[in-house]
Structure formats: structure tokens, C-alpha cells
N, C-alpha and C positions, 0 to 999 in steps of 0.2 A: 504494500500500500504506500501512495505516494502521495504527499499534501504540497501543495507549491504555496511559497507564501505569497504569490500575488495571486489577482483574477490574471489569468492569462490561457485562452484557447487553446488547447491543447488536443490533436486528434489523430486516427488512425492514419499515420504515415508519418507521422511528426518526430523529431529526436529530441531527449534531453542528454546532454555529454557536458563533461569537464573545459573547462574554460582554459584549459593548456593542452586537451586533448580534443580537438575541434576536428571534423572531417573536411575534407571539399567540397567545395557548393559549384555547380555550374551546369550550363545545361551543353557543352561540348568537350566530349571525353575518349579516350583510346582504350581497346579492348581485344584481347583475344577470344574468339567465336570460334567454334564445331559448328558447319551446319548439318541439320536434323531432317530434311525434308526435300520429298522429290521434287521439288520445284524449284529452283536454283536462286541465288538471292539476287534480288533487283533493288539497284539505287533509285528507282524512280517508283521505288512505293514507300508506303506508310504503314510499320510495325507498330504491335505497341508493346512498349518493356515494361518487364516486371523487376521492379530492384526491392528488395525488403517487402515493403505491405504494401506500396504505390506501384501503381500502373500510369503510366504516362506514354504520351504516343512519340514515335521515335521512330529515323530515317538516318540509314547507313550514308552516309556522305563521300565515304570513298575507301576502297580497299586498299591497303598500303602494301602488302606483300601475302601469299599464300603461302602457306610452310609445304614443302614435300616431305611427306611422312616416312616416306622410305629415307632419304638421305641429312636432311632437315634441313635442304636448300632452300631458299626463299624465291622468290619470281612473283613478278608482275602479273599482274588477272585483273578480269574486269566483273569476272562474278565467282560466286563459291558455291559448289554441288554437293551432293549428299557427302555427309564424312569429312570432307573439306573443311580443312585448319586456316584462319588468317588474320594478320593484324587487323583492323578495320578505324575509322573515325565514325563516330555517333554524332548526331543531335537529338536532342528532347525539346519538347517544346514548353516544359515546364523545369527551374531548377529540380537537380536531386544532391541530396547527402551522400555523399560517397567516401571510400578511400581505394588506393592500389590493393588488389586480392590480398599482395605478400604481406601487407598488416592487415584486414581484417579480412577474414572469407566471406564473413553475413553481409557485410557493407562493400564487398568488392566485389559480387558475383549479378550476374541477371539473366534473365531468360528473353530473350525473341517471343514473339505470339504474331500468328497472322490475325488481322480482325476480323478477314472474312470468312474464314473457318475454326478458327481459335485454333489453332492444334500449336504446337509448338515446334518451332523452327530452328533454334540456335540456342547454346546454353553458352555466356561468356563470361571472362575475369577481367573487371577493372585494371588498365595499367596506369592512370591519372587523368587529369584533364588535359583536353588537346591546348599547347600554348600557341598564341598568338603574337604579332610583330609588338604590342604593347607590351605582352611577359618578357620579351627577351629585349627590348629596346626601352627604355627610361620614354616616357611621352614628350621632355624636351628637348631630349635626341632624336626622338621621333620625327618631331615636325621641324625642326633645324635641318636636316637630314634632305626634305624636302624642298624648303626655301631653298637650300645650298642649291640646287640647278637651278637660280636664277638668280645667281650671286650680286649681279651689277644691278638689279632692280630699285628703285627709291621707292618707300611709301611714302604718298605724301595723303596730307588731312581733306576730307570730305571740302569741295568749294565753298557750297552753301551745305551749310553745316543741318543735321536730321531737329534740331528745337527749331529752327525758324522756320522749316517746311511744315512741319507740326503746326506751326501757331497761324503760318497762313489757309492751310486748309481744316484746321479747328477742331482736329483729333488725331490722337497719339498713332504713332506707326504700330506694328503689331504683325507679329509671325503667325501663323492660324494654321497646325499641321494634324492636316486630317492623314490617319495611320487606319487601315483595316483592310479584311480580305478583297479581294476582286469580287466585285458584284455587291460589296458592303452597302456603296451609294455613295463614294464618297466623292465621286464626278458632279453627280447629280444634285447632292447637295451643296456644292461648291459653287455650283453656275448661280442657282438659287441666290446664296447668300450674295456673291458679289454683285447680281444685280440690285436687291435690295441696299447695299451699301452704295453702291453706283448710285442710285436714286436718293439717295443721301444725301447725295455728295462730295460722298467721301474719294478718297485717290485709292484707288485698288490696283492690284495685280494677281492674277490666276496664272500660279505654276503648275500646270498639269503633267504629268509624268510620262505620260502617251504622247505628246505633243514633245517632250521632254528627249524624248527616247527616236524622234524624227527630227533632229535635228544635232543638240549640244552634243547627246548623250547616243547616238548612234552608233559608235562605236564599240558600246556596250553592250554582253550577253547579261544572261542571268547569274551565272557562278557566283559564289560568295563575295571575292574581292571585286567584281564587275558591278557588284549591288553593292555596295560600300562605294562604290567609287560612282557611281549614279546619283549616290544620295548628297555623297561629299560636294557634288557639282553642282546639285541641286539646292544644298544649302547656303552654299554660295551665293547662290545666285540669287535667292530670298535674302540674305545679308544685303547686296545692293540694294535693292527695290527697300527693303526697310529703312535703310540708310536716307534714303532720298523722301521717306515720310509717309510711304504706304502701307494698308493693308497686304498683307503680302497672305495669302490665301494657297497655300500649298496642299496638294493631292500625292499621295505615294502611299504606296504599301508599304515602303520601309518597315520589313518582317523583324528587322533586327534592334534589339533595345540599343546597344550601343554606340547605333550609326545616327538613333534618334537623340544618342544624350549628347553627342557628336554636334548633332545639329543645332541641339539648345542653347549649348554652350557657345554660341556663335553671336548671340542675341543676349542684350541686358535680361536681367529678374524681373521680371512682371511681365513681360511683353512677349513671350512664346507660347503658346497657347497648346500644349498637345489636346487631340481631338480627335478620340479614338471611337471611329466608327465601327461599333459591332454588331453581326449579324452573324447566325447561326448559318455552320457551313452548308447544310441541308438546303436554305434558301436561297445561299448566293449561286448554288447550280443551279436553281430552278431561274433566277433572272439570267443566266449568262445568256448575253444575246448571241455573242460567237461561238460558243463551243468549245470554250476552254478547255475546262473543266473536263469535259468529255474526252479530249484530245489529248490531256495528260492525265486520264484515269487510263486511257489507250496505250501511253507509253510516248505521243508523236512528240510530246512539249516536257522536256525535261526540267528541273529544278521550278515546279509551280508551286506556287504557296498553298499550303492545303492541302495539297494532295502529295507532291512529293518534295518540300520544302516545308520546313515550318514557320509559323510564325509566334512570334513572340510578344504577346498582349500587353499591353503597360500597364504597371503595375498602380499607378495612381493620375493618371490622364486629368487636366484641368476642365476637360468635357468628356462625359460619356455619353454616347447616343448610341441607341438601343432601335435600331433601323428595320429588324424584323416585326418591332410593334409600335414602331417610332413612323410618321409620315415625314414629310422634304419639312414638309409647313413646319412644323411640331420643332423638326431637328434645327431649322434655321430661326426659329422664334427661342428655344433655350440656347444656342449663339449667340443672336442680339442682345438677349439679356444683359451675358455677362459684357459685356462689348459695349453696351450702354453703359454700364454700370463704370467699368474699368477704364476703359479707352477712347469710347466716342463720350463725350459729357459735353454738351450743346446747351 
């Protein structure tokens, strides 16, 4: 029996540990897998793992090496068959508590499940979490690193500086970043709002992602670093326009929290708005006009959010819209709200 001296929620999948004895928290991590099942494993679907007493949905992101079991050579592969040994890289789309198997087995071990049959596919051992160019690069070496290839560049300060643009068109600049699945609505509510702001009077700008992606950002696939680097470009490019005193109204899936906190941090305190458009996955297939969703349930469209990418919801959004029982009106009337309140004040 366990009494905690505070009120604090506590429930099935949750850890209490020692405060020098802390596991790792993350939702992308490296693992040795057996696979279990005649159906060979595919990166472009959607598993869901078992670690401990949580289940969380989860997508192999790339095999690093197969072990040969006769000789214990390793080799490049792009899928793993019955019996089949191999490093792999994970996502989840929710953090888990974890540690490497060789300190704890309970906490280092999980199992594979297919959803659509439930059978079990893979039994694996935690080797840690996957690091990233921030793990191994200090973050001011990071972006130094990057400035460095435009060595002879000058900044200089804003001409007409972002308070006097403000005061001539008589409301605060303001980032406005709508984040959720495809088919969320978050186009749709976009147009919406900026025309009502438009009718205001206000100075707007609609950064659409689509439009985004036929031009700046053309160059860009889906992959991890190609979607970091869409977004990177993207929030750039919101920095100007807010700079110069507008509404800057941003539409992207940006799946990724980090790329979002990335972006926040680009923008004063009070003035980024996250605006996490959520709808149940069930429904945004049902509005897909194009057949996404279909076409990477098919295999044709690789790394789609949803289906075989994850994304990852924010954890305390400064708007939530609830768009499977939310209407455009509803959604862009709890916007103006806060937007009256905070930033347009007339």
C-alpha cells in the first residue's frame, strides 16, 4: 500500500522511481527486434507497442542493420521476415519511461502488435533513445555552425521598426499556428478567420503549407529532416511578416513538438498563438477530398501523418479546437475571442 503525500493522479501506466534513479523519457528510441510473423515488416505502417502496462501506437522509422544469425554479420535491409534479427529506430506517438534492456528487463523490453489482427509480430530490447544533432551538438554550436556558411552576412535592424507598424494599423502582430492532422480543417479555418480579420482591418498574412510546398519549400520530401526543414523555412518566414506588424496566420501539420517549440521561440511571449486543430483520425479520412489517406493506407505515399508517421499533439496548445464537433463559425469565433481580448483591442 502506497499513500502519496500530495493529491496527485496517478494511473495504470504511470511510474513512481527515485529521484537519482530516473529512467528515459522520449518518444524516439533504438531496439533490437525478432520478427514473429509471416508478413514481413513495413515502414509505412502503424504498430502498436506494448512496453510495461501502456500501449501506444508506434512506427519503425528505419532499419539500421539485420544481424545474420549464422555468422553474426550485419547488412543493410529494407524489411525483416519471419525469424529475422535487426537493429531498428522507433517512434511513438506518445512519450514512454524507458531504460536500455542491460539495466532493467521490465523497463527495457516491448512487444510489436499488428492493430488489424492483434497477433503479435516482434518481441524487442530497448538499446536507448535515438540521439539527435541537438544530443550531440550544444544548441549554440548548433546554430553558429549554420550562420558560419554565410560568414560575411551583416544583420542589420528592422527599417520601420514592428511598434510603429502596430500603432498604425491599431493591433498587435501575432503568430497564429494552426498544428493538426490532414483533413483537421485547419485550411479551412484559416481562410475563414483571415477574412474576418481582413474585414477588420486588420494586416494579415496566410502561410499555407500547400502553397508552401509549390514554391519556397519545393524542394522538400516528407522525411524527418525535410519536415524540420519545411517548418524551419516556414517559421521564418512568419518571423518577417510578424516583424512588419501582421497577423501572420500559419497552417502546417508540423507533426513534430520540437520543430513547433522551434518555431515559438522565434516570436516574443504572448504573441505565438499554438492552435491545435483536433479531429478524430476516423473523420479526417472521411473529408479527405484527395485520397490520401487511402493512398498511404495503400503503401503509394510514404511517411503520412496518421497512418504511417506520427504525430505528436501538444501538450498545452493556447487554443484547442475540437473540429469533429466544432463548426468553421464556432472555431473562428473562440479565435477572435482570445484575439480581441489579447491583440486586437480597438
Amino acid at each position: 500500500m502506497l499513500t502519496l503525500e500530495d493529491e496527485v493522479d496517478v494511473s495504470r501506466g504511470d511510474m513512481i522511481v527515485r529521484k537519482n534513479n530516473l529512467p528515459q523519457v522520449g518518444t524516439n528510441f533504438e531496439g533490437m527486434i525478432c520478427w514473429m510473423d509471416d508478413v514481413p515488416l513495413s515502414l509505412n505502417k502503424p504498430y502498436l507497442l506494448q512496453h510495461t502496462t501502456r500501449i501506444v501506437k508506434a512506427f519503425v522509422s528505419r532499419i539500421v542493420y539485420q544481424v545474420d544469425v549464422n555468422n553474426l554479420h550485419r547488412h543493410k535491409t529494407e524489411s525483416l521476415a519471419l525469424n529475422d534479427i535487426g537493429r531498428v529506430e522507433l517512434q511513438v506517438t506518445a512519450p514512454i519511461f524507458c531504460d536500455p534492456y542491460r539495466i532493467n528487463r521490465g523497463t527495457g523490453s516491448f512487444i510489436l502488435i499488428d492493430p488489424l489482427t492483434h497477433h503479435t509480430v516482434a518481441a524487442g530490447m530497448i538499446r536507448g533513445l535515438s540521439r539527435t544533432i541537438d544530443d550531440i551538438v550544444p544548441r549554440d554550436e548548433n546554430i553558429s555552425s549554420k550562420q558560419d556558411k554565410s560568414p560575411h552576412t551583416v544583420w542589420r535592424d528592422w527599417n520601420i521598426d514592428r511598434q510603429a507598424r502596430e500603432a498604425r494599423s491599431h493591433h498587435k502582430a501575432a503568430v497564429l499556428w494552426l498544428t493538426g492532422l490532414s483533413g483537421a480543417g485547419k485550411s479551412t479555418i484559416a481562410m475563414a478567420l483571415e477574412k474576418t480579420l481582413f474585414q477588420l482591418g486588420c494586416q494579415t498574412m496566410l502561410l499555407d503549407g500547400d502553397q508552401l510546398r509549390h514554391g519556397l519549400c519545393a524542394d522538400l520530401g516528407f522525411s524527418g529532416k525535410d519536415r524540420e526543414e519545411n517548418i524551419r523555412r516556414a517559421a521564418q518566414m512568419a518571423r518577417l511578416f510578424f516583424e512588419s506588424g501582421h497577423l501572420v496566420i500559419c497552417t502546417f501539420i508540423s507533426p513534430f513538438a520540437k520543430d513547433r517549440a522551434a518555431a515559438r521561440s522565434l516570436i516574443p511571449a504572448g504573441r505565438f498563438f499554438e492552435i491545435y486543430v483536433s479531429c478524430d483520425l476516423d473523420v479526417c479520412k472521411r473529408r479527405d477530398p484527395n485520397g490520401l489517406y487511402e493512398k498511404a493506407i495503400r503503401g503509394e505515399i510514404e511517411n503520412f501523418t496518421g497512418v504511417s508517421s506520427p504525430y505528436e499533439a501538444p501538450d498545452n496548445p493556447e487554443i484547442l479546437l475540437n473540429t469533429d464537433v466544432q463548426s468553421v463559425e464556432d472555431s473562428v469565433a473562440c479565435i477572435m475571442n482570445i484575439l480581441k481580448r489579447e491583440i486586437i483591442k480597438r
